[in-house]
VEXDREN-2710 file (C-alpha; in Angstrom, 1 decimal):
% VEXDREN-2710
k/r/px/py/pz
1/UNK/-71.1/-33.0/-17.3
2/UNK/-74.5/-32.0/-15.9
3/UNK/-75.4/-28.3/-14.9
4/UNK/-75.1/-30.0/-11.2
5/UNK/-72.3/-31.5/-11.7
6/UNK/-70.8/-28.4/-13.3
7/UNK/-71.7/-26.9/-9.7
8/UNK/-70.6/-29.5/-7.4
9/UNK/-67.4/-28.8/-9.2
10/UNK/-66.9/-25.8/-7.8
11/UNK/-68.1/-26.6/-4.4
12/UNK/-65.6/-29.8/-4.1
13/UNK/-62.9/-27.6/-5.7
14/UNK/-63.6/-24.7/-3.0
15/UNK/-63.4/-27.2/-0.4
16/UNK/-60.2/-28.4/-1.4
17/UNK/-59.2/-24.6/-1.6
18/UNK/-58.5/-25.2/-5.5
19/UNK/-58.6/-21.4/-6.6
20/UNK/-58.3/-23.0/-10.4
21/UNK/-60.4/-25.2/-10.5
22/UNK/-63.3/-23.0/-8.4
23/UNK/-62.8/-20.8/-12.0
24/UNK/-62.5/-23.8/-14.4
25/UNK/-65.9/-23.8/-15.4
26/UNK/-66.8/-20.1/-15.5
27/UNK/-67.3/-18.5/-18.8
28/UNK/-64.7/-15.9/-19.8
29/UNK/-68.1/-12.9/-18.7
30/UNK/-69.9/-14.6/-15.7
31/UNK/-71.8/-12.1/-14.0
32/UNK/-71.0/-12.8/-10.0
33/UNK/-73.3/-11.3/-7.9
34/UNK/-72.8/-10.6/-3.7
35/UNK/-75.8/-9.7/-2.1
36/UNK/-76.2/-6.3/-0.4
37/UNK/-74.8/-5.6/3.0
38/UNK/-72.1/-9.1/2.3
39/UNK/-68.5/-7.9/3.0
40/UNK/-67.8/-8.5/-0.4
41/UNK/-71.5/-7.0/-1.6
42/UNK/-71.2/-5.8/-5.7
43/UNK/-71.2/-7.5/-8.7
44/UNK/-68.0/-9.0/-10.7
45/UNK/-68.0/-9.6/-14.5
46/UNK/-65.2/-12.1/-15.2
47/UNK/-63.4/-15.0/-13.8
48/UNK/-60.5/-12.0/-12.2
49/UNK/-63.2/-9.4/-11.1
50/UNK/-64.7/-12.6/-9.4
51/UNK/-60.9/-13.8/-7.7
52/UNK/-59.8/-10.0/-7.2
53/UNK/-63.8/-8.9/-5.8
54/UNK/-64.9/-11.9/-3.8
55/UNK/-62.5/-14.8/-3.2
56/UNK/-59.1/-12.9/-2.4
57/UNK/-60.5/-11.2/0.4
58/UNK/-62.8/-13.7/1.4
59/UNK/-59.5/-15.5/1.9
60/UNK/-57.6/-12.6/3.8
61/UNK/-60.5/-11.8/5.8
62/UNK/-61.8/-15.3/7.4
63/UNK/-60.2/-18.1/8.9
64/UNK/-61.5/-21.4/7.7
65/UNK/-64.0/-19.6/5.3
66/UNK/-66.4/-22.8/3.9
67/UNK/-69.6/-23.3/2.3
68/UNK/-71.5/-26.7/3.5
69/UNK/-74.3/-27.1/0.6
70/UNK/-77.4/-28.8/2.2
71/UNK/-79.7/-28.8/-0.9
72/UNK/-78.9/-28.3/-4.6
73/UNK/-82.3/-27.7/-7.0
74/UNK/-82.0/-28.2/-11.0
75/UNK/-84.3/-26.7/-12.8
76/UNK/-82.9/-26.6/-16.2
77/UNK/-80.0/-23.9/-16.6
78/UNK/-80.7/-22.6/-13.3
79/UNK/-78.8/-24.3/-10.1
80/UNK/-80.1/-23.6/-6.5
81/UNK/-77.7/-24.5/-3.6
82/UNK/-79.1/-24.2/0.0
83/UNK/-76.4/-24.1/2.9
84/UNK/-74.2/-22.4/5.2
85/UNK/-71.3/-20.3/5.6
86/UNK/-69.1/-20.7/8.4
87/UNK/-65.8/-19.0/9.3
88/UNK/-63.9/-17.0/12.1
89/UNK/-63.1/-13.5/10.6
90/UNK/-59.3/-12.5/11.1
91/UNK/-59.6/-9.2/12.6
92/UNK/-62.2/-9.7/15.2
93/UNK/-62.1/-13.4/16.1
94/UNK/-65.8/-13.1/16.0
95/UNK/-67.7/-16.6/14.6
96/UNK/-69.6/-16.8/11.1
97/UNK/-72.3/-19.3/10.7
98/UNK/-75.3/-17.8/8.3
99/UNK/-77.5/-19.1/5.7
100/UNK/-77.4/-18.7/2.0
101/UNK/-78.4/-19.7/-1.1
102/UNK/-76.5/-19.4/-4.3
103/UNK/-78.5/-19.5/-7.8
104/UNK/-76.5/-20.5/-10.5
105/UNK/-77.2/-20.5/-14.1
106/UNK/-75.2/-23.0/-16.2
107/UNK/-74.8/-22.4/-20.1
108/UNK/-73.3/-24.6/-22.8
109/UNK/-71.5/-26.3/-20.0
110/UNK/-70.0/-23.0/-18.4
111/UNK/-71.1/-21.1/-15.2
112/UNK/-72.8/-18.2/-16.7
113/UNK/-74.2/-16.3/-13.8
114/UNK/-73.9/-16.3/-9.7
115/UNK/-76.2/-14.6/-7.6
116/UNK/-76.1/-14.9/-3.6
117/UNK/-78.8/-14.6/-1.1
118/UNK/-77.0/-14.9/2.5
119/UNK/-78.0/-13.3/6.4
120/UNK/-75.7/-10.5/5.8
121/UNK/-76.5/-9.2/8.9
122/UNK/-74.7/-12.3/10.9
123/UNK/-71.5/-11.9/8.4
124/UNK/-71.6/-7.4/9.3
125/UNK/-71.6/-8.6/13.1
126/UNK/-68.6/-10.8/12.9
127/UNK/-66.8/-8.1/10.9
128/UNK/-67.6/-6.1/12.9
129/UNK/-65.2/-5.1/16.5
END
């Protein structure tokens, strides 16, 4: 498989709420990396920091969470996904629909490295009562 096809494999797999196979492709120390001010803002070393950190209560938090990937840009081991992330977050009912790009970088055919850039002020607000 391709580094961008080693990334679409994640997105499809998200969108079909596949928790395993969002983590099939992630070497056993991926670096996972929230951007500041992102409910789930840190960074998460290993495939379990990653589920535990990010996607657990991403999942407990919103309704509907999803990622819609306008753009992906290959540039060797490096993976650039333009989109959106839209949602309803439990608690306040409140709407989430904010940019973001993820940058991936893709080693001897494993997700090495994550980093997210997203309007984390549109994700505080819906958080937010």
């Amino acid at each position: 498989m391709s580094n961008v096809d080693i990334v679409r494999a994640h997105y499809d797999a998200s969108a079909r709420g596949d928790l395993p196979g969002m983590v099939a492709d992630f070497a056993p120390d991926i670096v996972w990396t929230e951007c500041a001010g992102f409910p789930t803002a840190g960074t998460y070393i290993g495939p379990d920091a990653v589920i535990d950190g990010v996607f657990g209560p991403t999942a407990a938090e919103w309704d509907g969470f999803g990622v819609a990937i306008d753009q992906l840009v290959v540039d060797g081991d490096t993976v650039v996904g333009v989109g959106r992330y839209t949602a309803t977050h439990r608690g306040t009912g409140k709407a989430l629909d904010a940019r973001t790009v993820h940058v991936w970088t893709v080693r001897d055919g494993r997700i090495a490295a994550f980093e997210q850039v997203a309007d984390s002020r549109i994700a505080a607000l819906a958080a937010t009562p």
